[in-house]
N, C-alpha and C positions, 0 to 999 in steps of 0.2 A: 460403814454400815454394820450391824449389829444383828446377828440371829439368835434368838430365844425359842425353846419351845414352850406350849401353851397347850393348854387342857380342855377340851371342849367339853361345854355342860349336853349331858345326853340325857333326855327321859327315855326311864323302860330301861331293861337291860337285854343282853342277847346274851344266850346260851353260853359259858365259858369255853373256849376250844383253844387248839394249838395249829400248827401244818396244817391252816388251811388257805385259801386262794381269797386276792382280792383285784379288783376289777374297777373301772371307772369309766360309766358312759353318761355322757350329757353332765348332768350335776348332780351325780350321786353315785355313792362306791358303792359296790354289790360284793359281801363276802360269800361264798360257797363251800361249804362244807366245814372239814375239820375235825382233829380227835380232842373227843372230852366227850360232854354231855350229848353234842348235836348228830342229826343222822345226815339226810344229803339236802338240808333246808338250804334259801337261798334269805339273804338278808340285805337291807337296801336301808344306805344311812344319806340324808340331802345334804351335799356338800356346800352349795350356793350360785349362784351368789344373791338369790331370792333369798335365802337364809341370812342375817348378819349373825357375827361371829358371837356376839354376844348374846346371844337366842339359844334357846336348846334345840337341838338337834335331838328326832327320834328316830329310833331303829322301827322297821317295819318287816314283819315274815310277811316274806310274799307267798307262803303257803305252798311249795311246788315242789315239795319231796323228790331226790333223786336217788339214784345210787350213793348209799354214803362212801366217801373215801376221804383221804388225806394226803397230804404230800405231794401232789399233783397240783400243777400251774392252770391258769388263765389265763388269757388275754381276749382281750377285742377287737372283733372288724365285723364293719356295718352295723347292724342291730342286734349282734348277737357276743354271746359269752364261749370260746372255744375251751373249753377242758379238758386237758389232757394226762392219763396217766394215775399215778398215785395207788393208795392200799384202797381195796374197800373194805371197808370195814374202821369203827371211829371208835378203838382201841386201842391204846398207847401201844400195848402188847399184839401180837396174830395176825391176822390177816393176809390179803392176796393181792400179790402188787399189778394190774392192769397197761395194759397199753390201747385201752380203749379211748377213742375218741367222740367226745358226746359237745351239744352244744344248748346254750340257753338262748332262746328268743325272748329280748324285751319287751318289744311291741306285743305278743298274743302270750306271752309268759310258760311257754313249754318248751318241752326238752324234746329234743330229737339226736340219734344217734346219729355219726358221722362215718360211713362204709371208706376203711381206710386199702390203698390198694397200692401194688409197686412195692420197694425196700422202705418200712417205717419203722420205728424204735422200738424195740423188745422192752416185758414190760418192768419198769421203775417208778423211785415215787423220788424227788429231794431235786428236782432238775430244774432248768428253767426253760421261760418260752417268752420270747418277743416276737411283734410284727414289726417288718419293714416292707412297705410297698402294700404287695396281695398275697405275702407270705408270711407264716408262721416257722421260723428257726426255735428247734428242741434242743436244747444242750445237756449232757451231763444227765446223774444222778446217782444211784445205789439199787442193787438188784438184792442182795439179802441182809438179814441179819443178825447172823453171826458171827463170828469172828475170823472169817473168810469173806468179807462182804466184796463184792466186785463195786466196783465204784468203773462211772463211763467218763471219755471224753469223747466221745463223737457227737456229730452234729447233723438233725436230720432237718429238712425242709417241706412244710406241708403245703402247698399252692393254693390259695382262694379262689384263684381266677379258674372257671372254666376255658379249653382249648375251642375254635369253631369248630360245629361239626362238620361232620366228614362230607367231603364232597371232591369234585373235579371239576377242568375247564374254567376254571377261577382265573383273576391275574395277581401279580403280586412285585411290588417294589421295595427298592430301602431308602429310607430318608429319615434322617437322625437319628440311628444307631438304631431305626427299628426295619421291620419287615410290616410293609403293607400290604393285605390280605384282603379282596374284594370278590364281593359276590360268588358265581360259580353255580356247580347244578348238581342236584345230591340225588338219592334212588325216588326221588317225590316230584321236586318242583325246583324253577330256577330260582335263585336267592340273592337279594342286592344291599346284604350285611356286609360290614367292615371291621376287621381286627386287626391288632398290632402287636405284633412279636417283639420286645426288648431284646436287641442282643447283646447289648451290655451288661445282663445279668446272668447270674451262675447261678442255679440253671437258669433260661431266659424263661420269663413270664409272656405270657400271653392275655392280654384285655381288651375287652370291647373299645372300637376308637370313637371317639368323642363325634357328635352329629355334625353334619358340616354348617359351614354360618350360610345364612341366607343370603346371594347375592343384595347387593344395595339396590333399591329401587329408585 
């Protein structure tokens, strides 16, 4: 087997930029941001497979201005774009490195900021960021630049999944490396939700448990 790269024909051009973020939901990559010309635009190229290869491909502004910054990661979980971090400001030179967390909705196309809480990562731009699971891992990057630049290797963890709320007189088991978490009775009313504690993960997640199957009729 043989791999070649290939050049996709694109009409339209987008703004030239460098450090900035790229993303991929459904069938089209979303780039964000970037230093050169652009400020905090979001951009949306259709990747396919509606598209054939041989088709041009066009860039579309989806018109939703944000903070511009650079150097700061993406990624994706559920319908939205997480961003984390970076300079704002979309000049090779200046600027102010962030450890704000902001996020893009696909479906209604706006930004909402993300209230970050607990130990999270001082701010940097050059790092990266994956999900695995309902989490976000921050690794790495650079805090200035000069010629003292502090360069990280720690590693922080952001959680997607909310915990259940708060309650008492609940029950709870373990069966397959999770904790099951039923019902209970909070300062309101009694409640007959179900959650599962992972305790095979570091930290352990917490997610809503799947609906039960409907006995057979």
């Amino acid at each position: 087997m043989t791999t070649a790269w290939r050049q996709f024909s694109l009409k339209g051009t987008a703004p030239v930029r460098n450090s900035h973020s790229a993303a991929q939901y459904q069938n089209a990559m979303y780039i964000y941001g970037g230093s050169g010309t652009s400020t905090g635009d979001v951009l949306s190229l259709p990747l396919g497979p509606e598209v054939p290869f041989s088709q041009e491909r066009e860039w579309k502004n989806l018109g939703t201005p944000f903070t511009d910054r650079y150097g700061h990661s993406s990624v994706v979980f559920g319908t939205s774009m997480y961003c984390f971090g970076g300079k704002k400001m979309a000049a090779i030179s200046g600027g102010t490195r962030c450890n704000e967390l902001i996020a893009y909705d696909f479906e209604s196309k706006t930004w909402r900021d993300i209230p970050l809480a607990g130990d999270y990562p001082s701010p940097r731009s050059g790092h990266s960021a994956v999900v695995w699971h309902d989490q976000m891992y921050v690794f790495g990057g650079v805090a200035r630049d000069d010629k003292s630049q502090e360069y990280f290797n720690d590693c922080y963890v952001f959680d997607f999944g909310s915990p259940p709320s708060a309650r008492a007189m609940h029950s709870a088991v373990v069966w397959a490396g999770k904790m099951w978490v039923f019902a209970g009775l909070d300062s309101n009313e009694r409640l007959a939700d179900m959650h599962a504690l992972d305790l095979g993960q570091q930290p352990a997640t917490i997610t809503p448990a799947p609906p039960p199957v409907p006995a057979p009729t």
